[in-house]
N, CA, C and O atoms as a Maestro MAE file, in Angstrom:
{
 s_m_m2io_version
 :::
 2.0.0
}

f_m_ct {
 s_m_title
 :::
 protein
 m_atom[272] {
  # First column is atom index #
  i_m_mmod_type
  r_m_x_coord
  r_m_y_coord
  r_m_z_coord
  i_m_residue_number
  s_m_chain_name
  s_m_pdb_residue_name
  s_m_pdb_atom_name
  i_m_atomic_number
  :::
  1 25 0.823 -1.192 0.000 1 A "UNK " " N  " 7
  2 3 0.000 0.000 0.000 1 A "UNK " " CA " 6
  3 2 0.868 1.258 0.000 1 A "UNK " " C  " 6
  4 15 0.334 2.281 -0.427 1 A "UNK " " O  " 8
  5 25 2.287 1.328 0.471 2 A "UNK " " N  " 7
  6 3 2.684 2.775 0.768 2 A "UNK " " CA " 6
  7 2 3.271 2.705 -0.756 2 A "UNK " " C  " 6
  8 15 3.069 3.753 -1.370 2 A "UNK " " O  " 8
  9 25 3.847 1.852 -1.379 3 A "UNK " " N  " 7
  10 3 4.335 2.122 -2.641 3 A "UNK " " CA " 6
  11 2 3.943 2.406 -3.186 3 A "UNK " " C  " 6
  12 15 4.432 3.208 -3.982 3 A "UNK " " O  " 8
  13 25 2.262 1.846 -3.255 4 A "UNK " " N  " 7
  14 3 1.089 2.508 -4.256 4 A "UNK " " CA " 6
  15 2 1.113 4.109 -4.028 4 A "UNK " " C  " 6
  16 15 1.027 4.961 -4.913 4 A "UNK " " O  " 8
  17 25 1.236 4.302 -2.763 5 A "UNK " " N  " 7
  18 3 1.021 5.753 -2.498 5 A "UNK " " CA " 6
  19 2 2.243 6.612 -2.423 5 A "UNK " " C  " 6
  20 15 2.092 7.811 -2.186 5 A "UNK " " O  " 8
  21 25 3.609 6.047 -2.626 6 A "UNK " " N  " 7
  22 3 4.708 6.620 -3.326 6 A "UNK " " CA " 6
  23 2 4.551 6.783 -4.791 6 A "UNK " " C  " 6
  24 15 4.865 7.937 -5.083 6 A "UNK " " O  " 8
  25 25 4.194 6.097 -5.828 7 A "UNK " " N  " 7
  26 3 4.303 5.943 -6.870 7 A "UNK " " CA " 6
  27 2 3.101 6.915 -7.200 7 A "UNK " " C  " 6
  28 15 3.467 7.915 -7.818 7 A "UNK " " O  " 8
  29 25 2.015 6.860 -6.982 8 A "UNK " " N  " 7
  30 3 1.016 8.205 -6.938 8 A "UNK " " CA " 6
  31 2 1.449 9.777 -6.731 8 A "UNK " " C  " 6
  32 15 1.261 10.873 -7.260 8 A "UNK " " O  " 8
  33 25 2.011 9.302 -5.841 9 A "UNK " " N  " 7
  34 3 2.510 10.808 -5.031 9 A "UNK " " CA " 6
  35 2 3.641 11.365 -6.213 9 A "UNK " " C  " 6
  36 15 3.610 12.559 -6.508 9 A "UNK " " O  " 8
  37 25 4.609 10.476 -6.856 10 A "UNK " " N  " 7
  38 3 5.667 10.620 -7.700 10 A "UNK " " CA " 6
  39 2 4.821 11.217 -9.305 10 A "UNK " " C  " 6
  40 15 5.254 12.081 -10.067 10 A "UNK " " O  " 8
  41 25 3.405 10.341 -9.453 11 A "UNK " " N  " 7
  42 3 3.435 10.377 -10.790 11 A "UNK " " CA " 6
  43 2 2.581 12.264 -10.682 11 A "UNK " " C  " 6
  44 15 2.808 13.055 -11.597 11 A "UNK " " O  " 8
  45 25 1.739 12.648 -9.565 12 A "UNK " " N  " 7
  46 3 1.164 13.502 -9.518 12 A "UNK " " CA " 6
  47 2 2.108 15.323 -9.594 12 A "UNK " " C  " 6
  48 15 1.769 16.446 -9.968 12 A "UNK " " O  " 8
  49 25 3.611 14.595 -8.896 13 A "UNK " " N  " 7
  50 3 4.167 15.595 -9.161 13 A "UNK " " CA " 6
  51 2 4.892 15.724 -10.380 13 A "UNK " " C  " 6
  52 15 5.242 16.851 -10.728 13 A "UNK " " O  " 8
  53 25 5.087 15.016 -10.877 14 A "UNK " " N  " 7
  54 3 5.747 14.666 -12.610 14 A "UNK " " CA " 6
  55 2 4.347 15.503 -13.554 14 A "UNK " " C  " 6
  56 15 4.497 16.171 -14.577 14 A "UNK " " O  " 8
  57 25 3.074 15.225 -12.869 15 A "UNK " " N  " 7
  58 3 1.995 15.907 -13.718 15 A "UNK " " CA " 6
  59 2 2.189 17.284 -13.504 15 A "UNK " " C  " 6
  60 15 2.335 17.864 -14.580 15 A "UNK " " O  " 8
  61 25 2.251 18.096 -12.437 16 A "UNK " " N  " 7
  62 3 2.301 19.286 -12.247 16 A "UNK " " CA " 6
  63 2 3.176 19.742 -12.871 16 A "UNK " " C  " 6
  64 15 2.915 20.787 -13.467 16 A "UNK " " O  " 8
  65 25 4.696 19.116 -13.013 17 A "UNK " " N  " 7
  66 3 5.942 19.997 -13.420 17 A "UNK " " CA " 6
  67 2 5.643 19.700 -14.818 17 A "UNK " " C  " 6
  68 15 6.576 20.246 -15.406 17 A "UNK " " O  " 8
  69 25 5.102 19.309 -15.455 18 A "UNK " " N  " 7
  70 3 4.631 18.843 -16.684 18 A "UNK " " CA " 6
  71 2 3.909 20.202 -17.374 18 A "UNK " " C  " 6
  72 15 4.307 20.913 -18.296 18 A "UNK " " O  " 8
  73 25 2.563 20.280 -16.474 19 A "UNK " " N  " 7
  74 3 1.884 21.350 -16.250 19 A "UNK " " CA " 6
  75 2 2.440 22.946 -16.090 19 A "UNK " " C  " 6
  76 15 1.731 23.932 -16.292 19 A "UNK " " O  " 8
  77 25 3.538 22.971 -15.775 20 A "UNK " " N  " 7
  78 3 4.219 23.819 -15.177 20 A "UNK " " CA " 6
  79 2 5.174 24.218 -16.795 20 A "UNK " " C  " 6
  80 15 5.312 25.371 -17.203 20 A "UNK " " O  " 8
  81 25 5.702 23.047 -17.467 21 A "UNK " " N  " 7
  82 3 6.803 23.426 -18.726 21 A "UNK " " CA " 6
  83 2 5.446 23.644 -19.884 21 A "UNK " " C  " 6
  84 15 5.697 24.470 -20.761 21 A "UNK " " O  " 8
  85 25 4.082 22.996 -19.956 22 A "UNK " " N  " 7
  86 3 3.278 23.684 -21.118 22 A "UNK " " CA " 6
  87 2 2.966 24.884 -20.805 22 A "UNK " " C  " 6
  88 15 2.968 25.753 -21.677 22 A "UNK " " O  " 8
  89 25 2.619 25.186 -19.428 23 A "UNK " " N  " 7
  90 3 2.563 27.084 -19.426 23 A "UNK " " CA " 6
  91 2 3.249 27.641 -19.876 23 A "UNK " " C  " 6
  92 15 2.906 28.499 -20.689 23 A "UNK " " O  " 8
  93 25 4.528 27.422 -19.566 24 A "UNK " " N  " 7
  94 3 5.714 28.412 -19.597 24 A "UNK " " CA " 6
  95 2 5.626 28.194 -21.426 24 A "UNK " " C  " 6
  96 15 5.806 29.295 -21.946 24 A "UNK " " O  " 8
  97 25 5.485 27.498 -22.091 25 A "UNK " " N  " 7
  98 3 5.238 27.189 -23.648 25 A "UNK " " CA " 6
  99 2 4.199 28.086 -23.835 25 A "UNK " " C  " 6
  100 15 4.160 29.232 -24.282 25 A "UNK " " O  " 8
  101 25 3.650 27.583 -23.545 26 A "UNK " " N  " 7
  102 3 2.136 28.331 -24.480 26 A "UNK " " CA " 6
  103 2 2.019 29.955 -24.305 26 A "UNK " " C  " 6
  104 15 1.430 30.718 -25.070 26 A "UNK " " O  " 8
  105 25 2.903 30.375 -22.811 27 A "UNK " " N  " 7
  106 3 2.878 31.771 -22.469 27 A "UNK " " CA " 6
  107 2 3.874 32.405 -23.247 27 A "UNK " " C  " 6
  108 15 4.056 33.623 -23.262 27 A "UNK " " O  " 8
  109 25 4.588 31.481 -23.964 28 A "UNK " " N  " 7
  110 3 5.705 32.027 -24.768 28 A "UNK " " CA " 6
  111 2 4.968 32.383 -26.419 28 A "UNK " " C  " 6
  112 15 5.010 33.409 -27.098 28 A "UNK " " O  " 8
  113 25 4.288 30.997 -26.674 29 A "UNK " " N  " 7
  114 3 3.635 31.249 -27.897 29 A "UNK " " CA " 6
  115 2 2.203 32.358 -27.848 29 A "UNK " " C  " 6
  116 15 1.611 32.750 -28.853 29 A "UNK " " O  " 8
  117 25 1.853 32.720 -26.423 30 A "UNK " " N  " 7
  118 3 0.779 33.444 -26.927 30 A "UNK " " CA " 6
  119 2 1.509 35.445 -26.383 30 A "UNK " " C  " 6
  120 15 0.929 36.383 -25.836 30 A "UNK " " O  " 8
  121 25 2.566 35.328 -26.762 31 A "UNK " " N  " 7
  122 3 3.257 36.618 -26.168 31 A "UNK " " CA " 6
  123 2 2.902 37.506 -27.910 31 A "UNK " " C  " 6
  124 15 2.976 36.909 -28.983 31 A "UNK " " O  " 8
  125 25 2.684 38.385 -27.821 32 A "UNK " " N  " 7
  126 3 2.326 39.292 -28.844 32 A "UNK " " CA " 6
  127 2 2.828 39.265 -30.299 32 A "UNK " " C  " 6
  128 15 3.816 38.544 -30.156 32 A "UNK " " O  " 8
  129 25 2.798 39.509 -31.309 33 A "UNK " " N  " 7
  130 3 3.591 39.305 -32.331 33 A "UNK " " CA " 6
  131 2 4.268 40.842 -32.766 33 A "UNK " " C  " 6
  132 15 3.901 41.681 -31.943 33 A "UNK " " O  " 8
  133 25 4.990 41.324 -33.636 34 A "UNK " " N  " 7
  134 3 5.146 42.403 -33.880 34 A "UNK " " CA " 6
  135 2 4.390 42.461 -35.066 34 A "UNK " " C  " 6
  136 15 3.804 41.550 -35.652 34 A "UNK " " O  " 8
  137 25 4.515 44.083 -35.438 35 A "UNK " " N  " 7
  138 3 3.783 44.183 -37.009 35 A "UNK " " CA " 6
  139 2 4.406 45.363 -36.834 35 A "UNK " " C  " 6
  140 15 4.696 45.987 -35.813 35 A "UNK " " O  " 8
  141 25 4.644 45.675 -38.507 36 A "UNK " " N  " 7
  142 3 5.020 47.102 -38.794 36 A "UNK " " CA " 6
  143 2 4.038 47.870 -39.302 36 A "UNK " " C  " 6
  144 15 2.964 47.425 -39.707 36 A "UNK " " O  " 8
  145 25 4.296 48.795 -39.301 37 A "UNK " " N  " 7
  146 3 2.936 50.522 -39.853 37 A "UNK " " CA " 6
  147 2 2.091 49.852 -40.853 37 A "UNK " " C  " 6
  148 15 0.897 49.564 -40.779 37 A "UNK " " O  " 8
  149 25 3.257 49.584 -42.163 38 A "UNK " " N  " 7
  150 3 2.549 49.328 -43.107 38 A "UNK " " CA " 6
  151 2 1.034 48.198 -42.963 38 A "UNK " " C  " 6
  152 15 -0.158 48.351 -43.228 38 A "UNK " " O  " 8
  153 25 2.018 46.846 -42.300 39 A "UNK " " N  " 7
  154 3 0.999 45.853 -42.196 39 A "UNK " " CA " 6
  155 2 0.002 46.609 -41.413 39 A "UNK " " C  " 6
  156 15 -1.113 46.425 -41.901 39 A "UNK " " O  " 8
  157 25 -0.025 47.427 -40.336 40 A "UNK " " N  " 7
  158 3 -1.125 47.911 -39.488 40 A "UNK " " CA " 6
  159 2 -2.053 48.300 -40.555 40 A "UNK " " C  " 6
  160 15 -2.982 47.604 -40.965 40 A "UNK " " O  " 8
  161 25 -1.683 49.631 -41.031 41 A "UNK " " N  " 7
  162 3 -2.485 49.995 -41.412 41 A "UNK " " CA " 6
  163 2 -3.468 49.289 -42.940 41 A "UNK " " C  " 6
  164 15 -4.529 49.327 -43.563 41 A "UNK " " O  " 8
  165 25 -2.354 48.798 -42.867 42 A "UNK " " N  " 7
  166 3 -3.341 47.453 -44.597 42 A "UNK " " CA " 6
  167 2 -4.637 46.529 -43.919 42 A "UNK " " C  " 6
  168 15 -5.656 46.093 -44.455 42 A "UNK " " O  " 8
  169 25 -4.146 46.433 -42.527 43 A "UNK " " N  " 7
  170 3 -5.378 45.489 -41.886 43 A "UNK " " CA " 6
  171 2 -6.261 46.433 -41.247 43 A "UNK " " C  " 6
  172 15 -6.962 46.109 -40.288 43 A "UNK " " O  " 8
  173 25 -6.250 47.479 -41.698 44 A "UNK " " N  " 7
  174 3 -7.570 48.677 -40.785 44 A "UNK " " CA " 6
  175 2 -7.321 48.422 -39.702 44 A "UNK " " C  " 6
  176 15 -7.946 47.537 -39.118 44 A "UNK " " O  " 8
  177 25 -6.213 49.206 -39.038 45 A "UNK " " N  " 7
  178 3 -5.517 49.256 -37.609 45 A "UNK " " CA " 6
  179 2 -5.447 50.800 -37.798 45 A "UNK " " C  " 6
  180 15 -5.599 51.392 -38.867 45 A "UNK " " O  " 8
  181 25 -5.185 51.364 -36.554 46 A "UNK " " N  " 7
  182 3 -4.788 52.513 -36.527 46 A "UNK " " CA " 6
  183 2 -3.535 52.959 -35.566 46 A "UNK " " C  " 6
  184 15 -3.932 53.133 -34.413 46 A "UNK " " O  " 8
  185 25 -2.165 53.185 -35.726 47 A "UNK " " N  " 7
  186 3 -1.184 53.376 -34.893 47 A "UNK " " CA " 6
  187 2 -1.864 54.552 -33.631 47 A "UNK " " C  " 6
  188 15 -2.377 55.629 -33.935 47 A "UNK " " O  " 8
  189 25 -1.702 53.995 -32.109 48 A "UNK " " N  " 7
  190 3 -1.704 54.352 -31.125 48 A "UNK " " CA " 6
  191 2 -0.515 54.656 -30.319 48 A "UNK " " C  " 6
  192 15 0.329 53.769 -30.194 48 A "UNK " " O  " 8
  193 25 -0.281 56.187 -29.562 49 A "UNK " " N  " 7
  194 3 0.914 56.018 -29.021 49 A "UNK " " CA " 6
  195 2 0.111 55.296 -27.337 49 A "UNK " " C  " 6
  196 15 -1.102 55.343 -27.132 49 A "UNK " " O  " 8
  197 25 0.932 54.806 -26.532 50 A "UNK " " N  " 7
  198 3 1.182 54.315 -25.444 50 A "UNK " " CA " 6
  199 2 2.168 55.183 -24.089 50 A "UNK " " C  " 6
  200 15 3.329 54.963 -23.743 50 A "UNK " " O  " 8
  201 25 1.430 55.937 -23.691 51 A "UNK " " N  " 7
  202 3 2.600 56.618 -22.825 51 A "UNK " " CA " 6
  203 2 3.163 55.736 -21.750 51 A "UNK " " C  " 6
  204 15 2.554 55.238 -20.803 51 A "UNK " " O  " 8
  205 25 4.729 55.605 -22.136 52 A "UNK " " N  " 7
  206 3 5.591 54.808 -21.738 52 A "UNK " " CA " 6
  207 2 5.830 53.713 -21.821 52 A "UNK " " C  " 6
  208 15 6.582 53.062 -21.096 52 A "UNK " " O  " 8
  209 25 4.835 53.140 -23.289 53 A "UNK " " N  " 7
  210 3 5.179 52.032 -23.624 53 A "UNK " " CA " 6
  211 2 5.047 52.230 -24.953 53 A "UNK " " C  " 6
  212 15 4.293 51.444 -25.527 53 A "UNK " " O  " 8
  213 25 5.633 53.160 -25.672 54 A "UNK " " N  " 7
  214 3 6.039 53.323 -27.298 54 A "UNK " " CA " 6
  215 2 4.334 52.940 -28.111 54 A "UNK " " C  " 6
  216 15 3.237 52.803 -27.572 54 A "UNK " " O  " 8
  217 25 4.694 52.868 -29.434 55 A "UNK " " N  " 7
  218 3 3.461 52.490 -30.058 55 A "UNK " " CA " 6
  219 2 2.650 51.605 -30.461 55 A "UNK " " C  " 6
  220 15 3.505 50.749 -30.685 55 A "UNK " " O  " 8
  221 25 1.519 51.019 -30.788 56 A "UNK " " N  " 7
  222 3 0.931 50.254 -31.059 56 A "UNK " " CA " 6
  223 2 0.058 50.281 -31.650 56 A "UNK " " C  " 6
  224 15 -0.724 51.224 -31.523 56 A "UNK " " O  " 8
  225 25 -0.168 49.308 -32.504 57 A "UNK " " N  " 7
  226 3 -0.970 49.133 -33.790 57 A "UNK " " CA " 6
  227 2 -2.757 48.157 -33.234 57 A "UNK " " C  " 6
  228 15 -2.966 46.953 -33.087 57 A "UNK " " O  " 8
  229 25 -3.638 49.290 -33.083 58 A "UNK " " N  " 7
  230 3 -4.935 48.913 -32.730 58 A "UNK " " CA " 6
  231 2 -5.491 48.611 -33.871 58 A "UNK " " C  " 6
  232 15 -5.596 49.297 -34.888 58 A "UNK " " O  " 8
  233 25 -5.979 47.133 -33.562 59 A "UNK " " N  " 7
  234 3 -6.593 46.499 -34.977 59 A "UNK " " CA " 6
  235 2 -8.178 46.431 -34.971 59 A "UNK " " C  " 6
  236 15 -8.770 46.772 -33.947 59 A "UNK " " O  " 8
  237 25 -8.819 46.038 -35.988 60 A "UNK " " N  " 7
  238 3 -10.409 46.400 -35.642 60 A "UNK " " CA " 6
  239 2 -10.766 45.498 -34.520 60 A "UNK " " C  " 6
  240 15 -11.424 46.077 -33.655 60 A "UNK " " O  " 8
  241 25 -10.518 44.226 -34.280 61 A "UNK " " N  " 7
  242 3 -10.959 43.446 -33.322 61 A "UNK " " CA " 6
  243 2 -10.660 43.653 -32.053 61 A "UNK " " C  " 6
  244 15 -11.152 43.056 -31.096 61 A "UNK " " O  " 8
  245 25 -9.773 44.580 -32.024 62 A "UNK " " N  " 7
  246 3 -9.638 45.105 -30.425 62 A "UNK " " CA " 6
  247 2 -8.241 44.877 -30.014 62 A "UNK " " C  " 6
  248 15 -7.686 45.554 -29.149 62 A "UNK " " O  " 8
  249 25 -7.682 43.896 -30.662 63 A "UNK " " N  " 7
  250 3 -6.562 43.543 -29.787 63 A "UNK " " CA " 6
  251 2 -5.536 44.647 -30.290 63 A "UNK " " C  " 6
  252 15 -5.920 45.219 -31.310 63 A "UNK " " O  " 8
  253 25 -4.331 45.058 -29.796 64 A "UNK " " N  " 7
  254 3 -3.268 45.520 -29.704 64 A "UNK " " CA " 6
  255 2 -2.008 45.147 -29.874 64 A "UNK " " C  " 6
  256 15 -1.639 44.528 -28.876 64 A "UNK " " O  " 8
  257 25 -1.303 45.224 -30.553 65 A "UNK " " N  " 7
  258 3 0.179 44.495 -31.056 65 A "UNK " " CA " 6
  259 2 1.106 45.865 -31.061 65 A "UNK " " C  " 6
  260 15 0.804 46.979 -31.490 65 A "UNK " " O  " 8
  261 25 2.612 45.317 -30.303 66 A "UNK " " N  " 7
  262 3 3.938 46.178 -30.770 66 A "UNK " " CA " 6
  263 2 4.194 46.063 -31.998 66 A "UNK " " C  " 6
  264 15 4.133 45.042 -32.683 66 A "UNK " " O  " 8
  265 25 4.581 47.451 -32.399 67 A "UNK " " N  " 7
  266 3 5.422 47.867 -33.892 67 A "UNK " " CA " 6
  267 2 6.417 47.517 -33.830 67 A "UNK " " C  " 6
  268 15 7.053 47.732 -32.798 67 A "UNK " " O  " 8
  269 25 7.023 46.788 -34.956 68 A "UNK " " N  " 7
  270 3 8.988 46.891 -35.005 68 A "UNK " " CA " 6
  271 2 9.654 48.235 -35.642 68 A "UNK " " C  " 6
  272 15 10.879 48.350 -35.697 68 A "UNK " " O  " 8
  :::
 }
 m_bond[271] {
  # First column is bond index #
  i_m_from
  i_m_to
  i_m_order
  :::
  1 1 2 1
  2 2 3 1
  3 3 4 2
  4 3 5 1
  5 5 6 1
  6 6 7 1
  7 7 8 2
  8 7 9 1
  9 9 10 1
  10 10 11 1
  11 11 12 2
  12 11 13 1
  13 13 14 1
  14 14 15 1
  15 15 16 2
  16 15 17 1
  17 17 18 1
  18 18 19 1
  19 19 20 2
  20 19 21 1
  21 21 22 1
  22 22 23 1
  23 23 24 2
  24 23 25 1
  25 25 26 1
  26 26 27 1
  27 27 28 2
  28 27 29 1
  29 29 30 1
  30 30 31 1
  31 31 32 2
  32 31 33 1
  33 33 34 1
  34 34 35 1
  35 35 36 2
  36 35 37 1
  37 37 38 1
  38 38 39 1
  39 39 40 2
  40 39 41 1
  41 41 42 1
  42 42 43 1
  43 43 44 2
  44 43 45 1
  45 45 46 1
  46 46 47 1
  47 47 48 2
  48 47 49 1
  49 49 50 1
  50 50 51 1
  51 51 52 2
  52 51 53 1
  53 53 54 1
  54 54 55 1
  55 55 56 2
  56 55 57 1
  57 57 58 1
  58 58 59 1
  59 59 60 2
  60 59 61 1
  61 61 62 1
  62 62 63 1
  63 63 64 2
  64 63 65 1
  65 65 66 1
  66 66 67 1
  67 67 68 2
  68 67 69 1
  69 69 70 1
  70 70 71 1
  71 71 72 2
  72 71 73 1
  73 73 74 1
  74 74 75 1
  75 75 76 2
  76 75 77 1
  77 77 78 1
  78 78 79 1
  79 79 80 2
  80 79 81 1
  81 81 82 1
  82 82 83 1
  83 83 84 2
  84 83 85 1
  85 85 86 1
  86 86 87 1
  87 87 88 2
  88 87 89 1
  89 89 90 1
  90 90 91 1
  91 91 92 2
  92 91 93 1
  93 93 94 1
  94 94 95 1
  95 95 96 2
  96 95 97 1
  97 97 98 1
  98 98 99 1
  99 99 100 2
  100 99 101 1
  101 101 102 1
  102 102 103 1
  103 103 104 2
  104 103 105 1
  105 105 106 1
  106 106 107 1
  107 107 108 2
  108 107 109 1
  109 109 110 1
  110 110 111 1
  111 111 112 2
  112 111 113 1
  113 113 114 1
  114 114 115 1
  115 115 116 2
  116 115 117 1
  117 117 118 1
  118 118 119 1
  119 119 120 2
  120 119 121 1
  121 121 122 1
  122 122 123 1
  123 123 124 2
  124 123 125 1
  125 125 126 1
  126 126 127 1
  127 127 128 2
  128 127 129 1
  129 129 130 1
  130 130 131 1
  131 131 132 2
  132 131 133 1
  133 133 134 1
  134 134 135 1
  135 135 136 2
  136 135 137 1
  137 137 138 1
  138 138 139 1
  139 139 140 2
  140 139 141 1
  141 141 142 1
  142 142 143 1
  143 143 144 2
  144 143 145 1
  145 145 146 1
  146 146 147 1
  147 147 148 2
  148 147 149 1
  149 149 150 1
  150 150 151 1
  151 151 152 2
  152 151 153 1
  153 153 154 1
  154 154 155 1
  155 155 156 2
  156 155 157 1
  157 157 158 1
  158 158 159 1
  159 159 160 2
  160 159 161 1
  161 161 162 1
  162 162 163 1
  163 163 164 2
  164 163 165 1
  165 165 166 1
  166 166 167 1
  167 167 168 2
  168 167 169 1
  169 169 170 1
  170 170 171 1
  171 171 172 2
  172 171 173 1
  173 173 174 1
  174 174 175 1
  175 175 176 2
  176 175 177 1
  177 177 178 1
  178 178 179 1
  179 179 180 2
  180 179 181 1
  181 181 182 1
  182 182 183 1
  183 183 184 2
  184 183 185 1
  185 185 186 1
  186 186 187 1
  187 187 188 2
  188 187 189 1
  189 189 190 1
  190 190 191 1
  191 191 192 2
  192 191 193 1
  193 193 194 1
  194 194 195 1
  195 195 196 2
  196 195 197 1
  197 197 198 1
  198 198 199 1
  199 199 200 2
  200 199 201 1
  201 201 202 1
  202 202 203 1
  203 203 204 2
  204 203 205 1
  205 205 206 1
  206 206 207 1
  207 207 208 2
  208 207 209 1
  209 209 210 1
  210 210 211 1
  211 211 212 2
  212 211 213 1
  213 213 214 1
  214 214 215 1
  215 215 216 2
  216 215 217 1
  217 217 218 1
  218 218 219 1
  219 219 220 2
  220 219 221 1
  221 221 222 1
  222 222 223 1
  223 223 224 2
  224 223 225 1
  225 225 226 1
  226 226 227 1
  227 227 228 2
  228 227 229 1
  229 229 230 1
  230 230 231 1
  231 231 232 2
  232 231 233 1
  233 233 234 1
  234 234 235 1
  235 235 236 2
  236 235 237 1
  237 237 238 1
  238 238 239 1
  239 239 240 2
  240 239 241 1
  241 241 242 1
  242 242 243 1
  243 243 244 2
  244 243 245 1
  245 245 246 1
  246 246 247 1
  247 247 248 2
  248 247 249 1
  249 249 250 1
  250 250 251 1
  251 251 252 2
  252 251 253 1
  253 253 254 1
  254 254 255 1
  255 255 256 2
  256 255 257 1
  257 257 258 1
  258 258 259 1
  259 259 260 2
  260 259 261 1
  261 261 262 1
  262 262 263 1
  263 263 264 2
  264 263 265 1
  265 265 266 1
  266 266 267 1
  267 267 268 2
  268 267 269 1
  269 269 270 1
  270 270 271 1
  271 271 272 2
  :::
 }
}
């Protein structure tokens, strides 16, 4: 019985740190993309300044992306 409940205990934390390296992934893949003026404005965006965080290209759907 305790091995059962070593081997549980082992596989549950192998799940978390598991859990733990797809965040750190996916928070990487869902980090912003850049776009430049041109592309902004070809997709009906409109360049926004950002005080103290430079500019950004507001697109019709709402979201917000850094310029290169």
């Amino acid at each position: 019985m305790r091995m059962r409940r070593m081997l549980g205990l082992a596989l549950a934390s192998a799940t978390l740190a598991g859990m733990g390296a797809v965040g750190a992934v996916s928070a990487e893949a869902a980090a912003s993309p850049t776009i430049t003026r041109e592309e902004c404005t070809a997709q009906g965006g409109q360049i926004v300044l950002i005080p103290y965080g430079g500019e950004r290209c507001a697109l019709p759907d709402g979201s917000r992306q850094p310029l290169t």
